[in-house]
N, C-alpha and C positions, 0 to 999 in steps of 0.2 A: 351555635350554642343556644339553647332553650332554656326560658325564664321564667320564671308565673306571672302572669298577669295577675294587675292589681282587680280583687274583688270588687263588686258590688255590694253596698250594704243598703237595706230596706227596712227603715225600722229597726227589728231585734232581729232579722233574718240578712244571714250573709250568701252572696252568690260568688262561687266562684267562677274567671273567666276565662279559666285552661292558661294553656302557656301563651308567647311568643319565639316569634325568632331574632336573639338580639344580637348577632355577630355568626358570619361566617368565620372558621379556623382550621388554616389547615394545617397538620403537625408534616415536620420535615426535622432531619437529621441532617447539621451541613458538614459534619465529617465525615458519613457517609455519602453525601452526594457530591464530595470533594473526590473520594476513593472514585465513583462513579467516574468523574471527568478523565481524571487521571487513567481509566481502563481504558476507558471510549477514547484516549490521544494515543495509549500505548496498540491498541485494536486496530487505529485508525492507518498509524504506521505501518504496522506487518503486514497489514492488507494489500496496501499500495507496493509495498516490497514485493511480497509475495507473488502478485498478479504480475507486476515488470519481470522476476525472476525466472516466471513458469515463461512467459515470451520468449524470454532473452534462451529458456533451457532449450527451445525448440530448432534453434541453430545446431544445438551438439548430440540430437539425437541421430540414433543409428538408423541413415537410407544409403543409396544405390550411390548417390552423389554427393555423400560429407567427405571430411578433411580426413575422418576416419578409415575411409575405403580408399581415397585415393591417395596417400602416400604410399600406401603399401605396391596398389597398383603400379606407381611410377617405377620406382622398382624392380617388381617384378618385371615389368617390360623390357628397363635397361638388364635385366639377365639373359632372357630370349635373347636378345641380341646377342649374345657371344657365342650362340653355335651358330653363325652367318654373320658375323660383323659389314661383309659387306651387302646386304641385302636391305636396299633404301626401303621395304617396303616392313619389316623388324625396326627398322630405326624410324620412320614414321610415327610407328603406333607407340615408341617410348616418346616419341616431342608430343602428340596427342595424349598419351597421359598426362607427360607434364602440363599440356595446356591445362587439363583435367584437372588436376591440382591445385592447380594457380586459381583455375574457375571459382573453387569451393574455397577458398582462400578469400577471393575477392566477395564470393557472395556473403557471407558469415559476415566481413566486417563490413560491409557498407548495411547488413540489416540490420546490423547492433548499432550503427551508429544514425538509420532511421529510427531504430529507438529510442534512440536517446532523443531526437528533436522529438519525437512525440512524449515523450516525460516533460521535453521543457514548454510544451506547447499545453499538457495540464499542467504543469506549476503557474501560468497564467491564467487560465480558468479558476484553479483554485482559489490563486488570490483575491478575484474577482467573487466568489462567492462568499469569500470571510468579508468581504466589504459588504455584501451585503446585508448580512447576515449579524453583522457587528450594527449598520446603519439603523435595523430593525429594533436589536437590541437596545440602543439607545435612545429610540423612541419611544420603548418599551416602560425604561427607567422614568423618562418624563412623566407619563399619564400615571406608572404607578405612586409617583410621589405627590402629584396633584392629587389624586383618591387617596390617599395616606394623609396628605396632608388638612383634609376635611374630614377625617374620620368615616371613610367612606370603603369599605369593600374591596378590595384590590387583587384578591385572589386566584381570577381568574388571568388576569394580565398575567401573573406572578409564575404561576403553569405553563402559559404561553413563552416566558422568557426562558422557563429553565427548558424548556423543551429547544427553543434556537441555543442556550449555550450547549446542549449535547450535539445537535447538529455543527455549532463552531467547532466542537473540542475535537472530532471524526478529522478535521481540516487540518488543525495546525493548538498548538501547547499554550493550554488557557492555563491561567490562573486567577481564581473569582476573592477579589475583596471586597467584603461589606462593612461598612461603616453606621450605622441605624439603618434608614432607608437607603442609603445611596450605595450604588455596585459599581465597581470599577473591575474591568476585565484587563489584563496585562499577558503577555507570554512570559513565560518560565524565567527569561531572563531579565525581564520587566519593562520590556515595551508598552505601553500605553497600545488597548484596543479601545476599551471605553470607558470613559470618566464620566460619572454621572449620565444626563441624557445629551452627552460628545461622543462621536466616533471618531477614530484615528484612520484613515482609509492606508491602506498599505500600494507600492505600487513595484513596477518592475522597472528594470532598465535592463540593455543589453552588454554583457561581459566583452570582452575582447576573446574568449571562444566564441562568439554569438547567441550563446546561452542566457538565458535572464534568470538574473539577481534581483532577491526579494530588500524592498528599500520599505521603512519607516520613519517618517518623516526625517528624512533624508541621508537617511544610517541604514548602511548598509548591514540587513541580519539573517541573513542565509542560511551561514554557518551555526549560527546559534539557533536553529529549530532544533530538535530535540524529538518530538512527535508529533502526532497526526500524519493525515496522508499525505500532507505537505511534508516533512521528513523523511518518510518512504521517498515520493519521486525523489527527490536532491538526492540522497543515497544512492539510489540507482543510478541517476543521472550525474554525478557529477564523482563515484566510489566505483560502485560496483562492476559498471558496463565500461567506465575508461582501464579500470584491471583486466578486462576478458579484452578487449581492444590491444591493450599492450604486450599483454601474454601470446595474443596470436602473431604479434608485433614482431615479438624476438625469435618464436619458431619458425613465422615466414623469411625473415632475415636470415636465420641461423641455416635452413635449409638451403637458400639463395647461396650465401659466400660460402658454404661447403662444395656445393655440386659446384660451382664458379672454380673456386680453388682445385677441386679433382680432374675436372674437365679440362684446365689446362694443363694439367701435368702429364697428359696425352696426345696423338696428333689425331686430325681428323681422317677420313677417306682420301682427302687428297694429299695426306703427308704433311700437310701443315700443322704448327702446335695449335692446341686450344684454345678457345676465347671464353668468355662468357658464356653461359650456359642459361643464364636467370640475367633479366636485368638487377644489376646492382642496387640494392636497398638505400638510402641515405643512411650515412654512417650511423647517425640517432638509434636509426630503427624505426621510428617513427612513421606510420602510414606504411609498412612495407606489407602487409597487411592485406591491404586494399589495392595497391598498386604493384602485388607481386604477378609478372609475367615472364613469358618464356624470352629470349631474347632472341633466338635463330629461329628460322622457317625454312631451311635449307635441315633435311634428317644428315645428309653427307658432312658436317659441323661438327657431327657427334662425336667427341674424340674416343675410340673406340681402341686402338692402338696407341701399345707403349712405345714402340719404334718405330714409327713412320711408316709403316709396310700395312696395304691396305689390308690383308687377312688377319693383322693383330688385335687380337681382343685383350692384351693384358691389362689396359686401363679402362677395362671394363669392371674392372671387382676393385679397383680405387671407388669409379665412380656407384657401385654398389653396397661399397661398406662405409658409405656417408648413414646408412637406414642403420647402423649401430654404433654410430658414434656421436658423442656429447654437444648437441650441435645447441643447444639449448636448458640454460639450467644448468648443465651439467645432466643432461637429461638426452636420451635419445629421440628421435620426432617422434614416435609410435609413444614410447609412455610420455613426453612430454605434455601431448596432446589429452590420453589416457587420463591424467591428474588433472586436465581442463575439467575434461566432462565429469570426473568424478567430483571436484569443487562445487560444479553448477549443482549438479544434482543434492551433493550432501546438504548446500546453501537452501534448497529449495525443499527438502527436507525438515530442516531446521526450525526453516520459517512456518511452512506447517504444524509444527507440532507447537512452536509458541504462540501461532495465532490459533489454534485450537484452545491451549491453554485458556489463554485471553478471554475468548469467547465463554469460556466456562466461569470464571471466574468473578468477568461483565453478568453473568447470569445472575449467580446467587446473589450479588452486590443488590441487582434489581430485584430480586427479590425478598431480600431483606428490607429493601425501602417498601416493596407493596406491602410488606406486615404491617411499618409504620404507619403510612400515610393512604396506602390503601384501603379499598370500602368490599371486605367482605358479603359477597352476596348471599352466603349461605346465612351468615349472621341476619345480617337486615330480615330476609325472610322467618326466620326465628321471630326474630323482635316482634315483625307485623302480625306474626301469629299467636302472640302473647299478648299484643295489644287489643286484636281480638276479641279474644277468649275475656280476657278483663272489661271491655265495653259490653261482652255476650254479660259476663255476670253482674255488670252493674244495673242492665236494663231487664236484667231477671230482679233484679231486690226493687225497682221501680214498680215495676210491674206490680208485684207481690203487693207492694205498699200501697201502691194505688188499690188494687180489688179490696183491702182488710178496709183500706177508706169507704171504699161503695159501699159494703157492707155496713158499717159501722153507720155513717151518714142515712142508710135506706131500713136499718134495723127498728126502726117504730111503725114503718111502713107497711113493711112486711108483717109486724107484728095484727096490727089492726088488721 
């Protein structure tokens, strides 16, 4: 803010001594920069989703060797088999599918579930930077309440703080209380982050999945994040990837104790009844997933016969009409699967189009605040050139007024 300077007086002649500079101010809007925060936690979220999501979709795209091609395949192999039931070298290449099957079974859920240790492995990073990032803050609040409290300039701190609460809010769900000077940062559901120049440092501990859980001073609030990109991981980590985990859960199971069940309602090459075809899943379902394998290595097992007679192929289309019947959901394996991938995808979808939103929305927000508190370049350069043009004309009338003086003063001179 610019002032007048106090004149000089000379006798009867007054001089003026231009302005000064009596206070810096900067205008800000804090319901506007409230909306701000609240974008940049909602932003911060779908990011973190969205980036886990596209991961996680990368499992159920369509190659040579997903769960998608090789059900079908296993299948179709046990068909081949029934125009040579006994032909160990037909019945090979149906347990080589099966292994094939089981393979893309195992691989999917042991990568979803190194996913998830790397979600929990940044939800520990992250916490680690809201510590720091809060500790700054806090120190922030000090110096500015010391230059506040001398009537001293503080501005520039003031810039520097709200720039780390935007970097916090990206983390995890602020909420900013001001009091005169003094700012207290809380989560949504009102944890203490910073109270005046205090930080509340957050820390982790390990769950009984071996996962970590976000502790405040000593309260467990996990559950209670809401946003940021601390929100995203725990969603992923602890919603979205244990659902695609269970769901392969119950299709790996559901195919196991069907081919199990068919398989023995036949006898094998040597006229014995059937066994086990899949190792059996734990009743749960649970992990069957990760741990679904073929259980014979012997192709002559394959109970291929209804009747104990090695040329009988009639429990062969038992063990074929498992690929249409409800072994999951209430769902057969092919759509069962089908409505996986199309979840991932629609979910990953979804989440693009609101974090696009977001990002729009984060836009105009900021740019409503650069009207306010922003410094128009095009303006300032106006201004300077207005300032200008007005010092040009005042040292034109100087000017003028000096020569009429010379004149005046030199006009006897001239005369004689």
């Amino acid at each position: 803010m610019l002032v007048e300077s106090n004149p000089i007086v000379v006798g009867s002649v007054t001089y003026g001594t231009g302005v000064s500079l009596e206070k810096l101010q900067s205008l800000r809007d804090p319901i506007l920069q409230m909306r701000i925060q609240e974008e940049t936690q909602q932003q911060g979220q779908l990011n973190a989703a969205l980036t886990a999501m596209q991961q996680a979709q990368v499992q159920f795209t369509t190659s040579s060797g997903d769960i998608g091609t090789e059900i079908p395949n296993f299948f179709s192999s046990l068909n081949q088999i029934s125009t040579d039931p006994t032909n160990l070298a037909l019945r090979q290449g149906a347990l080589t599918a099966a292994g094939n099957m089981t393979t893309a079974f195992n691989h999917v859920a042991n990568n979803l579930s190194s996913q998830r240790l790397n979600l929990d492995s940044n939800v520990s990073q992250d916490v680690g930077q809201v510590n720091v990032l809060t500790g700054q803050i806090a120190t922030l609040n000090t110096q500015i309440s010391e230059l506040q409290g001398v009537n001293q300039d503080a501005s520039a701190l003031v810039d520097q703080r709200d720039v780390l609460i935007g970097n916090l809010s990206k983390l995890i769900d602020v909420s900013t209380i001001r009091s005169g000077d003094s700012l207290t940062l809380t989560t949504s559901n009102g944890t203490a982050l910073v109270v005046g120049g205090q930080s509340f440092a957050l820390t982790t501990q390990t769950n009984a999945s071996g996962l970590q859980d976000i502790y405040a001073q000593g309260t467990d609030i996990t559950a209670n994040l809401t946003s940021g990109d601390l929100a995203g991981l725990l969603q992923t980590r602890d919603q979205t990837i244990p659902g695609l985990l269970s769901n392969l859960d119950t299709l790996a199971a559901g195919i196991s104790n069907a081919m199990n069940t068919a398989n023995q309602k036949g006898f094998d090459l040597n006229g014995i009844a059937g066994g086990n075809l899949f190792v059996p899943p734990a009743v749960s379902g649970q992990g069957a997933a990760a741990g679904m394998a073929v259980a014979i290595a012997d192709p002559a097992l394959i109970a291929a016969s209804s009747d104990g007679t090695p040329g009988s192929n009639g429990n062969l289309a038992v063990l074929a009409a498992v690929q249409n019947q409800p072994v999951a959901g209430g769902q057969t394996p092919t759509d069962y699967y089908s409505n996986m991938v199309f979840t991932v995808g629609n979910e990953v979808s979804n989440d693009a189009a609101e974090l696009s939103s977001s990002q729009l929305i984060l836009s105009q927000l900021q740019d409503q605040r650069a009207s306010i508190s922003g410094v128009s370049l095009d303006e300032e350069a106006s201004n300077t050139v207005q300032f200008q043009r007005a010092f040009d004309a005042a040292a034109e009338i100087v000017t003028t007024v000096n020569n009429m003086l010379f004149a005046v003063i030199n006009m006897g001179t001239l005369t004689g």
